[in-house]
DORORO-914590 format. One record per residue: residue in one letter; x, y, z of N, C-alpha, C in turn. Coordinates in steps of 0.05 Angstrom, whole numbers, padded with zeros to 5 digits, always signed. Layout:
aXYZXYZXYZ...
# end
This chain:
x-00136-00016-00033-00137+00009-00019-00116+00028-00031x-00117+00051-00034-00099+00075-00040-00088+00089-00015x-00057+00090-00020-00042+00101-00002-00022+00124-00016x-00021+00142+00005-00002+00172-00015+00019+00164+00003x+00034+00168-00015+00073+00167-00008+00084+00187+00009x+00064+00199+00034+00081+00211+00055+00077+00195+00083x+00078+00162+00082+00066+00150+00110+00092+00167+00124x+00077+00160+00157+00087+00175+00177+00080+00202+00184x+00065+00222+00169+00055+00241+00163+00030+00241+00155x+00018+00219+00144+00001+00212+00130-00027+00198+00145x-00050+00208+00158-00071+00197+00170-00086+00158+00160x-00074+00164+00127-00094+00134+00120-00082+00113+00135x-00054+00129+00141-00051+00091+00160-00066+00090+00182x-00084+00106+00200-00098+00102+00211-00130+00088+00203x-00132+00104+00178-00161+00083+00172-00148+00049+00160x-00128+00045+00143-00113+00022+00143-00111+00009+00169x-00106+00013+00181-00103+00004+00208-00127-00015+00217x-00153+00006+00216-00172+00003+00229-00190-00020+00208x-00179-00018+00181-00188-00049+00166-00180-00075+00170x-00153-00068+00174-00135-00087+00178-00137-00100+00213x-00156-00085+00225-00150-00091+00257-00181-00108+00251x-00202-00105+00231-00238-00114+00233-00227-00139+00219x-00208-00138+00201-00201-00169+00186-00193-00190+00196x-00178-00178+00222-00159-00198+00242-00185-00203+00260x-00201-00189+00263-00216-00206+00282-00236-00221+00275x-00236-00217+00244-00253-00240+00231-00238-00264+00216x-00219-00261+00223-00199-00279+00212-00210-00314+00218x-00218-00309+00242-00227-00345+00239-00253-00352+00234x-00270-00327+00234-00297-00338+00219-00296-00332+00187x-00274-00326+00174-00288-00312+00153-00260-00316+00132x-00235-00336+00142-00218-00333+00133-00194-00315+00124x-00167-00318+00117-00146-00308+00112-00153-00282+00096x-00138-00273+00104-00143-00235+00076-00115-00220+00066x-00115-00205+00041-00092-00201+00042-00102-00164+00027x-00087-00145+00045-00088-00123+00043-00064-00111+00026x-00079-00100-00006-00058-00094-00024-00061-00059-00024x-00033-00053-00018-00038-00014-00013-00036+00001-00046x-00049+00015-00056-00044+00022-00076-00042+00062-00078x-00011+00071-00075-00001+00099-00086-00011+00109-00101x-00032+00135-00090-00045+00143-00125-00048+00173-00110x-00049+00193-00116-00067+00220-00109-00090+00216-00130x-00114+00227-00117-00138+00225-00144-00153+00237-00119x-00180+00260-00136-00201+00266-00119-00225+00250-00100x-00228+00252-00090-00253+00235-00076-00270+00220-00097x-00277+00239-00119-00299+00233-00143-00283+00208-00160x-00255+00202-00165-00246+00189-00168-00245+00167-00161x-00234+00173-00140-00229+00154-00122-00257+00131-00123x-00274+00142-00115-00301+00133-00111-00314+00114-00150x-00304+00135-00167-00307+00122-00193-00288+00093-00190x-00268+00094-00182-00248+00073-00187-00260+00043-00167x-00268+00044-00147-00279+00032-00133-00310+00027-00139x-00330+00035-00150-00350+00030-00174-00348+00016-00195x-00323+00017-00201-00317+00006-00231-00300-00022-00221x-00302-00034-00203-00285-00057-00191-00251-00052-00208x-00241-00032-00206-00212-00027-00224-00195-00030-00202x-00192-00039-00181-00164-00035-00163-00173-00032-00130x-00188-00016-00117-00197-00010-00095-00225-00018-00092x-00229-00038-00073-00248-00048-00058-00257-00035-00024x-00250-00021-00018-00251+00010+00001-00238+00031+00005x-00261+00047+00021-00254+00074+00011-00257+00085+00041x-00246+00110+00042-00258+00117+00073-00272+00156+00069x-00291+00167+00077-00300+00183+00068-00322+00202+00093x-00325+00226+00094-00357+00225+00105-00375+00219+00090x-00390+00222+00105-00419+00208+00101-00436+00218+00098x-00450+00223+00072-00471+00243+00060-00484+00224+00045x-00506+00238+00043-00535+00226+00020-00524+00209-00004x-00511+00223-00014-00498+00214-00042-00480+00190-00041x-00471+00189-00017-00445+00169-00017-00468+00146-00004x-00486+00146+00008-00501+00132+00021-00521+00114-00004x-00524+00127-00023-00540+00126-00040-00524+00109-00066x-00496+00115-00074-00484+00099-00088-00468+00082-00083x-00458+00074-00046-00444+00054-00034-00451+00052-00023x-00444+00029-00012-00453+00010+00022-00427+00021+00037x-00443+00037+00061-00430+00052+00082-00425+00028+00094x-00400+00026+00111-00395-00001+00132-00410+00016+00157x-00416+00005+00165-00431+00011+00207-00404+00027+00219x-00391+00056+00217-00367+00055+00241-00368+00083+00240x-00362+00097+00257-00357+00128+00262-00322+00123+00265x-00311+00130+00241-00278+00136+00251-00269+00154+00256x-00282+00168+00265-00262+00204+00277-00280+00213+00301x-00309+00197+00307-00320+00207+00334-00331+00241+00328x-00320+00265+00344-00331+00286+00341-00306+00301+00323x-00282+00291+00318-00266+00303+00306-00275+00321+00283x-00294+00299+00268-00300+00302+00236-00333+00324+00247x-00336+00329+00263-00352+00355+00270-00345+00379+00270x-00320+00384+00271-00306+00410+00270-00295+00412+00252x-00286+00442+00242-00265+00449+00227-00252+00466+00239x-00218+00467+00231-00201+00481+00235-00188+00501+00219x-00185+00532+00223-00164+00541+00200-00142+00545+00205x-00126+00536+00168-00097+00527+00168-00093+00552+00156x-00075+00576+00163-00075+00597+00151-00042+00616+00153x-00031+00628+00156-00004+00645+00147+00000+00643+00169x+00024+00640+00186+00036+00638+00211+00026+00677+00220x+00043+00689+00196+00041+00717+00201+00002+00724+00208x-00002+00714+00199-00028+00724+00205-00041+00716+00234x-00035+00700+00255-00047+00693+00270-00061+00719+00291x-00049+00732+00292-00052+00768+00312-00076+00772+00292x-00084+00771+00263-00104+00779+00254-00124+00762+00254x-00128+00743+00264-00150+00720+00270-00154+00716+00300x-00140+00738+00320-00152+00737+00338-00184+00756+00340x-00180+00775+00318-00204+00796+00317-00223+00784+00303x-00226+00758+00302-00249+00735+00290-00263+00720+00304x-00288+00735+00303-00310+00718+00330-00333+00712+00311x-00335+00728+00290-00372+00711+00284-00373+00707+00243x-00387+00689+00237-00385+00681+00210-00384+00716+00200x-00404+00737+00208-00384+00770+00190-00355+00762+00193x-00356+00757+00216-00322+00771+00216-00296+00742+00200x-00317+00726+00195-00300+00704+00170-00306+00713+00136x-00332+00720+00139-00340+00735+00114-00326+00757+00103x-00305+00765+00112-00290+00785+00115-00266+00782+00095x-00261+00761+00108-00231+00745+00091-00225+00725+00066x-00218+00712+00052-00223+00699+00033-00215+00676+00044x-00226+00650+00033-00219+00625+00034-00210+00604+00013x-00196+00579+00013-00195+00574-00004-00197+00539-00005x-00204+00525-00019-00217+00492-00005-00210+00476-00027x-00217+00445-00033-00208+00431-00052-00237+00434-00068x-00224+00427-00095-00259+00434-00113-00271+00416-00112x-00271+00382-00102-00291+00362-00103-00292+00360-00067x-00284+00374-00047-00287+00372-00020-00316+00381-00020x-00326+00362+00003-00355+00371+00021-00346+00395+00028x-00329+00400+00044-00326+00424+00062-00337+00445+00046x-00322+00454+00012-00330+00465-00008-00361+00480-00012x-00376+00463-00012-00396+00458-00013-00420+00476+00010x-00408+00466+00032-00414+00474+00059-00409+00494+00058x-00383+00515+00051-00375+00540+00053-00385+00555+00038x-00400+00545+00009-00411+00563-00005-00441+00563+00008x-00446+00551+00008-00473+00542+00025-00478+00565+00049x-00454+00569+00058-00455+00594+00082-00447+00621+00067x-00449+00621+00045-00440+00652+00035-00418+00665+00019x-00402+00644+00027-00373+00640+00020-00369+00631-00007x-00345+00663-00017-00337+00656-00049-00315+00642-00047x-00309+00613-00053-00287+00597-00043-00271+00592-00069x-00248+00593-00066-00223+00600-00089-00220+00560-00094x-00219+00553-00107-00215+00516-00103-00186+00510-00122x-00184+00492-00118-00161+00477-00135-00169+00441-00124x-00152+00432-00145-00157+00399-00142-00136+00392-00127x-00112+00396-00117-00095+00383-00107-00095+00406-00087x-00084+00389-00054-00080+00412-00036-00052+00412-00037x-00032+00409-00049-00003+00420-00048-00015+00446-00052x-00018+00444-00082-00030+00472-00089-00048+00488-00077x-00062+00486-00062-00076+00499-00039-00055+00514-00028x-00044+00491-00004-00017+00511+00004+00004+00536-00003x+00005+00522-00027+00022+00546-00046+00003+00572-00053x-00023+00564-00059-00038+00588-00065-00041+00609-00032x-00046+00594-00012-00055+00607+00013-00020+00617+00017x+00009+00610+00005+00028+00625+00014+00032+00649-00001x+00026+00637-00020+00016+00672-00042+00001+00683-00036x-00016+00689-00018-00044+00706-00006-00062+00706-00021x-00066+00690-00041-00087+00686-00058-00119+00682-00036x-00110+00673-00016-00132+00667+00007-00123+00661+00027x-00144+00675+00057-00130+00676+00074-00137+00653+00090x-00151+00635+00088-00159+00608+00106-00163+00583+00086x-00156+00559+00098-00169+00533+00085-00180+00523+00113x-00209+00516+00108-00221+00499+00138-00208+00469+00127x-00191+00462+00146-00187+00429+00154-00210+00412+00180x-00202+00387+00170-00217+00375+00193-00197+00378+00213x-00214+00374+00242-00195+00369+00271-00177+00346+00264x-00185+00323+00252-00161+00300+00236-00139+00305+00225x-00146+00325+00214-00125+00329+00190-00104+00348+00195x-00110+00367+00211-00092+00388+00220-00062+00383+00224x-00066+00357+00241-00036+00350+00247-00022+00348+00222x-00030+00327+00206-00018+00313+00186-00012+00351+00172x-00024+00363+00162-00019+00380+00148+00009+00394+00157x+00006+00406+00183+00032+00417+00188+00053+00401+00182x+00055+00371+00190+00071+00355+00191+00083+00356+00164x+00064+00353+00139+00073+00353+00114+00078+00385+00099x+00075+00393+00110+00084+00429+00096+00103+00438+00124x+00124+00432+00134+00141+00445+00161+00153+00463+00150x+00156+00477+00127+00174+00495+00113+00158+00522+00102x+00129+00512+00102+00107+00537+00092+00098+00554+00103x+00106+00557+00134+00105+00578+00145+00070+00586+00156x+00059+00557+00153+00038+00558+00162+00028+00549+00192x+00001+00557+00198-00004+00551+00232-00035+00548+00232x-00049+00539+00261-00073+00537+00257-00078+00551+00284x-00105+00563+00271-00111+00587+00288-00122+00573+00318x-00106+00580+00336-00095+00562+00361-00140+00568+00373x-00146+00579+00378-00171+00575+00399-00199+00602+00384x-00200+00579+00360-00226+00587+00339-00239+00561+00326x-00254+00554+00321-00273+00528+00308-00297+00536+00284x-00290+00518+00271-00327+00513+00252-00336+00493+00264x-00361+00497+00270-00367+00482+00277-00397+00473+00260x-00399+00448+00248-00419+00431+00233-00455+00437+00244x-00475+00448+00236-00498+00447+00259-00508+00415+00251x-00509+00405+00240-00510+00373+00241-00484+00356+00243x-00488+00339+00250-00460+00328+00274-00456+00305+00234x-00431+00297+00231-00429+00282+00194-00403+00265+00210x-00419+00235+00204-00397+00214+00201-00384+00210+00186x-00354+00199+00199-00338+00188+00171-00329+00159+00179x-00330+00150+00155-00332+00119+00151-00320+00105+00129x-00321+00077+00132-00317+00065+00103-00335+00058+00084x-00339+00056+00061-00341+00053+00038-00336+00026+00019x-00353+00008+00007-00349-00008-00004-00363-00011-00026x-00375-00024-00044-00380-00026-00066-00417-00036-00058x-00436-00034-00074-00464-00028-00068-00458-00070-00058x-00454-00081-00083-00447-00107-00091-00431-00126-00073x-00414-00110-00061-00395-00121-00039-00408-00132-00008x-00422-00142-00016-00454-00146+00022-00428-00164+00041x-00410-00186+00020-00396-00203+00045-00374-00193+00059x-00359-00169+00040-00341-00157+00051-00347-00134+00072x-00372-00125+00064-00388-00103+00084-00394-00110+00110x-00406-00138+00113-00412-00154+00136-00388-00161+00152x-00369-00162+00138-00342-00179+00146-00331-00149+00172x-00332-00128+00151-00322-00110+00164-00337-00094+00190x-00357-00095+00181-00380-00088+00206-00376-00105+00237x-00374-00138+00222-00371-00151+00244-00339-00151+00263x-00323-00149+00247-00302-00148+00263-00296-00121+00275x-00306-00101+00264-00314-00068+00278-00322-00066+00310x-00349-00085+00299-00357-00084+00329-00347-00097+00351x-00336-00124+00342-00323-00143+00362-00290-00122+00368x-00285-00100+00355-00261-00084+00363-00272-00070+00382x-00298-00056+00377-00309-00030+00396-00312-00048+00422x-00325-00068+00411-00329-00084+00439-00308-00090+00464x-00294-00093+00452-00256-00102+00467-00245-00076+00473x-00257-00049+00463-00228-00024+00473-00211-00016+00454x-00205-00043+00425-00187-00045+00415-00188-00019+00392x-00211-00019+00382-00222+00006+00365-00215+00037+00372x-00217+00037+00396-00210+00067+00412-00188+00063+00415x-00172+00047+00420-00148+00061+00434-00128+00052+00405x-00138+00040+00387-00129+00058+00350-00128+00084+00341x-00155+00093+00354-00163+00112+00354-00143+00144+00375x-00138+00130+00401-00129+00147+00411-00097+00146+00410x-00084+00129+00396-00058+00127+00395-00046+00138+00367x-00065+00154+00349-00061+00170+00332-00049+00191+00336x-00026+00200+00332-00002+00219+00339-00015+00246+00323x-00021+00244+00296-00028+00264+00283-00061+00278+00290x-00073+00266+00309-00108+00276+00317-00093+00290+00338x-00071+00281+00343-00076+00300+00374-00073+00331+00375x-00065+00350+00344-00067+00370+00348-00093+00385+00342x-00112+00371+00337-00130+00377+00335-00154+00370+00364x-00142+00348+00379-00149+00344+00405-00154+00373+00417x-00119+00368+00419-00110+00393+00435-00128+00415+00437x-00127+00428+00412-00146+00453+00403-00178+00449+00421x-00184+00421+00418-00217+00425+00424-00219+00420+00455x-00199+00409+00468-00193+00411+00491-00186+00440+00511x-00184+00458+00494-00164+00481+00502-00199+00501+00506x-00224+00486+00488-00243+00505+00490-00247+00530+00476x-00241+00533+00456-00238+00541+00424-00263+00558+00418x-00261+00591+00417-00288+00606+00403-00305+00585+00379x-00322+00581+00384-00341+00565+00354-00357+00586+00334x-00357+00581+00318-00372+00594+00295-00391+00569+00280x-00414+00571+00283-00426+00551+00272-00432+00562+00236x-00440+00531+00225-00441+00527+00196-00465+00519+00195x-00475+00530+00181-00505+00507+00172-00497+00493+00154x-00494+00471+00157-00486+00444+00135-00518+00426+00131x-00549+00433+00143-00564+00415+00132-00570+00416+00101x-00571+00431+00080-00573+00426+00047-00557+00411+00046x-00522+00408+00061-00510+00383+00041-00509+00357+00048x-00517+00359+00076-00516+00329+00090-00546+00315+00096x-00567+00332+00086-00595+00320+00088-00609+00318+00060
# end
């Protein structure tokens, strides 16, 4: 598995978590396991090459689209629930007074955005109209959206936290009670190799014997960094819907 060097700030220890919690419960049917973390930044397309090529990573965690469906064995698990249905924008602290006059995709069409170049989201936004500014790394996102190069990046409801958490100095905020919202509802999940059927099973089965127990959810709900994205969808948040069926059908 691949881990980036900001844990504590960092969401994968939650999907880590949630491998490491399906292994323990298969631990006596299926024997001992040993989870090696491996430090890398690399794009999804990467990522996904490296794990194809049996080079180091044996899972991956991802949404769930045609393509990924089509060249991996999806494990059976929804890890974000409705989180990974929404998007959030991460945008200039200064600007928040100008995103309250934002109610309908015109009035987003308005502004510029800016997204990762191998992200779905990407994809989805051009898909709605949107001329989207990209870069491969989101440091550099950040830095570009503090230079006004663009005035929004949509995050997931997941990710929001972690983001502030890891930029506290950029002067950035998320626009407290506005949403994207997905018109097809897109799981996210794990990822294994087409070839991998015993490790796929392994994980499926101890998944469910978690959902089954409580133990799955309340991994789930003891995630420090989802909750500002909770918060937000809790609070009842203007929506702006996306047509996302071209990329997810």
């Amino acid at each position: 598995m691949g881990r980036s060097d900001t844990d504590g700030v960092d969401i994968t220890a939650y999907y880590e978590d949630v491998i490491r919690l399906a292994l323990e419960k298969t631990r006596a049917s299926h024997g001992d396991f040993v989870i090696q973390q491996r430090p890398f930044e690399a794009s999804i397309d990467r990522v996904k090459a490296i794990l194809q090529s049996s080079s180091g990573i044996d899972v991956i965690w991802a949404s769930v689209t045609p393509e990924r469906m089509e060249t991996m064995r999806y494990v059976q698990v929804d890890l974000l629930h409705e989180l990974n249905n929404y998007r959030a924008l991460l945008i200039r602290k200064n600007d928040l007074e100008r995103f309250k006059g934002v109610n309908t995709l015109a009035d987003l069409h308005a502004l510029k955005t800016g997204n990762g170049s191998s992200w779905t989201d990407t994809k989805v936004m051009q898909a709605n109209g949107f001329a989207v500014i990209t870069a491969v790394d989101f440091g550099l996102l950040v830095k570009m959206l503090s230079a006004k190069r663009f005035d929004f990046i949509t995050r997931g409801m997941h990710e929001i936290g972690m983001d502030l958490a890891m930029f506290p100095n950029a002067n950035l905020a998320v626009v407290p009670n506005l949403v994207l919202k997905y018109s097809v509802p897109v799981r996210y999940g794990l990822f294994v190799r087409k070839t991998d059927e015993i490790l796929a099973q392994r994980l499926e089965q101890g998944l469910a014997q978690a959902s089954a127990d409580g133990s799955l959810q309340k991994l789930f709900e003891h995630m420090s960094l989802f909750q500002v994205g909770r918060k937000i969808m809790e609070n009842k948040p203007r929506i702006i819907e996306l047509d996302n069926s071209a990329v997810f059908h």
